[in-house]
N, C-alpha and C positions, 0 to 999 in steps of 0.2 A: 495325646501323649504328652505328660510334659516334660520339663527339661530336668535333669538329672545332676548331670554332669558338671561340674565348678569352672567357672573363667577368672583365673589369677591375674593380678593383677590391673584391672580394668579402671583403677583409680590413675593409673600411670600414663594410660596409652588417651587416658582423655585430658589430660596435662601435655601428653607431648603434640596429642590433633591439635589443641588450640594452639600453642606455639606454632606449628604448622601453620596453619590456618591465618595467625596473628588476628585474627579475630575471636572474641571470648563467645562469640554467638555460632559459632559453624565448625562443624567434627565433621571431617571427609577421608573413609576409611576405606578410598581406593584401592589402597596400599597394605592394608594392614587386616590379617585374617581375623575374624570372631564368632562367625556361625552363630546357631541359637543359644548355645549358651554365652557369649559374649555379648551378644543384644539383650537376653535377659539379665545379664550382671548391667548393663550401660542402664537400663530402663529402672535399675533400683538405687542406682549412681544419685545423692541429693548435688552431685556437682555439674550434673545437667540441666539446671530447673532455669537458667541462662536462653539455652539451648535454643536457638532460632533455625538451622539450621543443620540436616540431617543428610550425611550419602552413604550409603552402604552398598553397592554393586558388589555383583556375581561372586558372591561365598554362600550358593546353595543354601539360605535362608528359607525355612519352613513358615508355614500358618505360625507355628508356634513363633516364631520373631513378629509376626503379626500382633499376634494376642499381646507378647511383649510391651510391645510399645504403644496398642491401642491402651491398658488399662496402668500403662505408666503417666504419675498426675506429676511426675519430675518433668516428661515431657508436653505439658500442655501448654507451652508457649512454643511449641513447633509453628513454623509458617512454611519450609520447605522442605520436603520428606521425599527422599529416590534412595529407590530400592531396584533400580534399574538390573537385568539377571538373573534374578533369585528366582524360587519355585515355593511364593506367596499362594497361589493358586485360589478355588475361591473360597473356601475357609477363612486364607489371610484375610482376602478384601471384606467379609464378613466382622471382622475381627473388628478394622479401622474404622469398616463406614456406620460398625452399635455404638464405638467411643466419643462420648461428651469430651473428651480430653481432646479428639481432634480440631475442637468446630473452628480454631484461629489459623488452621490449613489454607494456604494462598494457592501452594504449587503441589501436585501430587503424581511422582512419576515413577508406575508400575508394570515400564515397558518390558518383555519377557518373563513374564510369569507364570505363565501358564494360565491364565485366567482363560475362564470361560462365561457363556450367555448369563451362569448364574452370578458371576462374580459380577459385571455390570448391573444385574438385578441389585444384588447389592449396594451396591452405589448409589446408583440410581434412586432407591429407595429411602435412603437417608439423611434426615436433616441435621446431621453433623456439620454438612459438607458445604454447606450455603455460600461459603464465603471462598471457595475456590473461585480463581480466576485462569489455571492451568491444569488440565488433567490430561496425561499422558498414560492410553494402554497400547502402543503399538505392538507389534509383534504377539498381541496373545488373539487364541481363538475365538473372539467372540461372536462372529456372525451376524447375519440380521438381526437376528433375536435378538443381543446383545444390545446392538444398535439403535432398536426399536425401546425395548426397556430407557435407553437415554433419552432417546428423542420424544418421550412421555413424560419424562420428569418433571418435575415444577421446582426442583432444590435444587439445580445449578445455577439458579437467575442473575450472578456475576463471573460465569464463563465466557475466558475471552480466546482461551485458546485448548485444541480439542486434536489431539494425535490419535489417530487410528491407522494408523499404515500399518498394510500387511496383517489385517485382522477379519479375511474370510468374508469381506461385504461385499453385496452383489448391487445391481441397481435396485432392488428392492430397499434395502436398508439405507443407501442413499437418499432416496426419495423421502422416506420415513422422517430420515433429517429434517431435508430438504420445508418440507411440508408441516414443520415442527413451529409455532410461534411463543416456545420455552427458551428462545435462547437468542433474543434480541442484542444481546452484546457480546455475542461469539464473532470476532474478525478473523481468527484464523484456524481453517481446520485440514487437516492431512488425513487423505486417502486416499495417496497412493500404493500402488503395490496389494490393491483391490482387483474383483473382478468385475469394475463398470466399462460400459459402455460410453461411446457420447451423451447417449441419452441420463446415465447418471451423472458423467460430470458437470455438464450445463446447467442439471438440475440444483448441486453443490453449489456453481456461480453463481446464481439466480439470486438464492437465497444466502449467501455470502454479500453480494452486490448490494442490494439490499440493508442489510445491516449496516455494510459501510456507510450508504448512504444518509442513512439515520443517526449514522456518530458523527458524522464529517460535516453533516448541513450544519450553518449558522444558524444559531437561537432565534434571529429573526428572517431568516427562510430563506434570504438574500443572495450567500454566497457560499460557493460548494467546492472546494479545493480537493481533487482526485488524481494530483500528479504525481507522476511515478510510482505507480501501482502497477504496472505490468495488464492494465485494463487492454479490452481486446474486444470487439464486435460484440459479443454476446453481454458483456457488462454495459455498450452503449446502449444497447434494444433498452437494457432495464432500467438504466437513467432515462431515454424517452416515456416510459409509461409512469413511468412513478409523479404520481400526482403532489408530493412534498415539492416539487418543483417549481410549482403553481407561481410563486411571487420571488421565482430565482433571478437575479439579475446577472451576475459574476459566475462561469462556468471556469473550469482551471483543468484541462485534460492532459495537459502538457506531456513529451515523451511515456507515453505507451504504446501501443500496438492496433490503435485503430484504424480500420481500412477505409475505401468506400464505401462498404457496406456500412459501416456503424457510423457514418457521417450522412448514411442518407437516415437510418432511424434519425437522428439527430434533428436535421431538416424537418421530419414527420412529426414531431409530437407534437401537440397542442399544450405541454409543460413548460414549454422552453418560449414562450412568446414576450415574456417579458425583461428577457436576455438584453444587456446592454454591452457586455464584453464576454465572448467568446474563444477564449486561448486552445489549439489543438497544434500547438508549438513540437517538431520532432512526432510526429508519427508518420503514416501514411495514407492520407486518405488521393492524392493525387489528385489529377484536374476531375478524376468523375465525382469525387467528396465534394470538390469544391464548387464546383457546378452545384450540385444540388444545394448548396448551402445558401448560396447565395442566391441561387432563384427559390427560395423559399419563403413566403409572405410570413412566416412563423418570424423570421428572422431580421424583420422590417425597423427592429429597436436597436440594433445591432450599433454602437458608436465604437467600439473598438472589436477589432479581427485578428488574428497574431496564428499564421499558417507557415511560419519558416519551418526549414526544412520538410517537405511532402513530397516532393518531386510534381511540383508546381510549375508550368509550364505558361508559353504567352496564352495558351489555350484557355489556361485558369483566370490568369488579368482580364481578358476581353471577356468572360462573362461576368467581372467582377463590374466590370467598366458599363457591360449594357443592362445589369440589375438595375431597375427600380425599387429595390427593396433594401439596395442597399447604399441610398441618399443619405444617411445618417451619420453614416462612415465616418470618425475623425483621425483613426488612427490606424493603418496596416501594415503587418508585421510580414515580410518576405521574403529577409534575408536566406542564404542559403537553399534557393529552390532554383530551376537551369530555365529561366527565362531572362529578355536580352531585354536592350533599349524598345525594340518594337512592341511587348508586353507595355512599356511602362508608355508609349505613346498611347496606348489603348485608355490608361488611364488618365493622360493629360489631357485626352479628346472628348473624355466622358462629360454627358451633361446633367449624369447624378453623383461625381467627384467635388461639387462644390464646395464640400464640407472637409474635403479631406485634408488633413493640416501636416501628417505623416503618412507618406513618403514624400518629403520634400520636395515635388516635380518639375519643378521652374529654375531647380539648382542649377543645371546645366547649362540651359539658357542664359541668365544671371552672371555665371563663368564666363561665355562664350562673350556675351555684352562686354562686358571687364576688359576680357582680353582684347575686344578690337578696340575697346578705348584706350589700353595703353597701348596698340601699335600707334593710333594714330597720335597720340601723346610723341612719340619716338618719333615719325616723320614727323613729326612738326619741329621738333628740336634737329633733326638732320638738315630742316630745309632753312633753319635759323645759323646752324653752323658752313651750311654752302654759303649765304646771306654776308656772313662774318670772313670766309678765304675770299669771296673774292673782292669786297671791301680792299683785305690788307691786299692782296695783289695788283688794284688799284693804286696804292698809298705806292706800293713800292716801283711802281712805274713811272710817277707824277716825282717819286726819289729821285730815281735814273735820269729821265731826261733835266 
């Protein structure tokens, strides 16, 4: 069907968006009703050929605002296009993913649309789209099938982020994902408000972890910074196996969510041997993590350890103290964990601490010397000052008489 009906004045309300906007590159017509025929008047507009930037939310927008704007060459310097709302359904996405005019698309977001398994087909299917780095269809039906059509693809090969919430996927279409090696640079993907199980979600982690993996490692293999990711046991298992690891030296775990659990993977892998600093700074692996760590031959390279805050106990120091694995030791980190002076005698007794340069262990002692040498500094001068009264009570005696 197509559009009929005339949209007046569309030369004006794209003059007042970019004032809006204050940018000549972005119209966001949150606010401002136009339907299919206002998206067919915008789309033959020569004053959007600018146009970077594209919002059109919930004004019941058909296929036909689709076809609109896919075969508009005013808009082929689009990079951002939401259509968040509307009832695009899969016709529309048919429309966007046959146009050459879309292929400079970075971000594509067609949450509530009604889309269905065919409309991902769509998508899916077309080398328009190569240069997406964002695609967003939450809330429409698309199913495994859907899902499955994505996770086949070979033309999203720069997605980096992947919205599917509340889009009817079971653990099947997760897995699908999961088991997909098209989408090596996806770091973040939403499925919640799905019907998975544990068994779908881990399997989402897995192969999420992974990829981070791969983005995060250093060029030369050396040093792997994973702080503050909200990582959790199941992302440690899968930094243990991953064989990129091989010539890791610098690990960076700091404040996330790891237990004991994911500190004894840790301890286990045969990846992590060439490990010289180990940071698991703010989590919680407690004295059973730390136990294992350190009684782990894996971990025999280990010159710096940084385990503040764990809930580290003298339990923890004293097997830090009777490792032989961990003689290498130069520097440990243990601020903020509830063990006392007797933990740190564990380590002043130790006869593989030799190395250890931090925690400064001898401070106290050092103090304590100081101090008795200026008491005794103070009675020496007291017993210089007794020395000196009674001298003069002398003098004033030999006065008197």
């Amino acid at each position: 069907m197509s559009v009929t009906k005339k949209f007046y004045n569309i030369e004006g309300l794209i003059r007042n968006g970019f004032k809006l906007s204050r940018d000549m590159a972005t119209l966001d017509f949150n606010f401002t009703r136009l339907g299919d025929a206002g998206v067919a008047a915008l789309a033959k507009s020569r004053s959007v050929r600018q146009l970077r930037r594209l919002i059109i939310p919930g004004q019941k927008l058909t296929a036909e605002s689709g076809k609109a704007i896919a075969e508009s060459e005013n808009l082929s310097n689009l990079q951002y296009l939401k259509l968040y709302k509307n009832s695009l359904g899969d016709e529309g996405c048919k429309h966007l993913s046959q146009s050459r005019n879309m292929e400079n698309l970075r971000s594509l977001r067609l949450a509530w649309n009604a889309i269905g398994a065919q409309g991902a087909k769509h998508l899916s299917e077309s080398k328009n789209m190569q240069q997406l780095t964002s695609l967003v269809l939450a809330e429409n039906p698309i199913g495994d099938e859907g899902i499955r059509y994505i996770a086949e693809s070979k033309n999203f090969p720069n997605l980096e982020q992947l919205d599917l919430k509340k889009t009817e996927v079971t653990d099947a279409g997760a897995l699908a994902l999961a088991e997909s090696e098209n989408f090596i640079n996806l770091q973040r993907l939403d499925l919640s408000a799905n019907k998975l199980t544990q068994k779908g979600k881990d399997a989402i982690k897995v192969f999420l972890t992974l990829n981070l993996l791969r983005k995060r490692l250093s060029e030369d293999g050396e040093t792997l910074d994973l702080s503050k990711l909200n990582l959790a046991d199941v992302e440690a298992k899968v930094i243990s196996e991953f064989e990129g690891c091989k010539n890791l030296k610098k690990l960076y775990l700091e404040i996330n969510h790891i237990t004991a659990l994911g500190a004894g993977y840790l301890a286990a892998s045969p990846y992590l041997k060439n490990l010289t600093l180990l940071s698991l700074d703010h989590n919680h692996i407690d004295d059973e993590g730390l136990i294992q760590i350190v009684g782990s031959e894996n971990f025999a390279n280990l010159e710096i350890l940084m385990v503040e805050h764990n809930g580290i106990t003298n339990e923890g120091l004293q097997a830090i103290a009777e490792s032989e694995f961990m003689a290498n030791l130069v520097r440990l980190y243990l601020d903020d964990n509830p063990y006392n002076e007797e933990g740190l005698d564990f380590l002043r007794e130790s006869e593989f601490m030799e190395n250890l340069e931090y925690p400064v262990l001898e401070l106290e002692e050092e103090e304590e010397e100081e101090e008795e040498e200026e008491e005794e500094e103070f009675e020496d001068v007291e017993a210089e000052d007794e020395d000196d009264e009674e001298e003069d009570l002398d003098e004033d005696e030999e006065y008197a008489t």
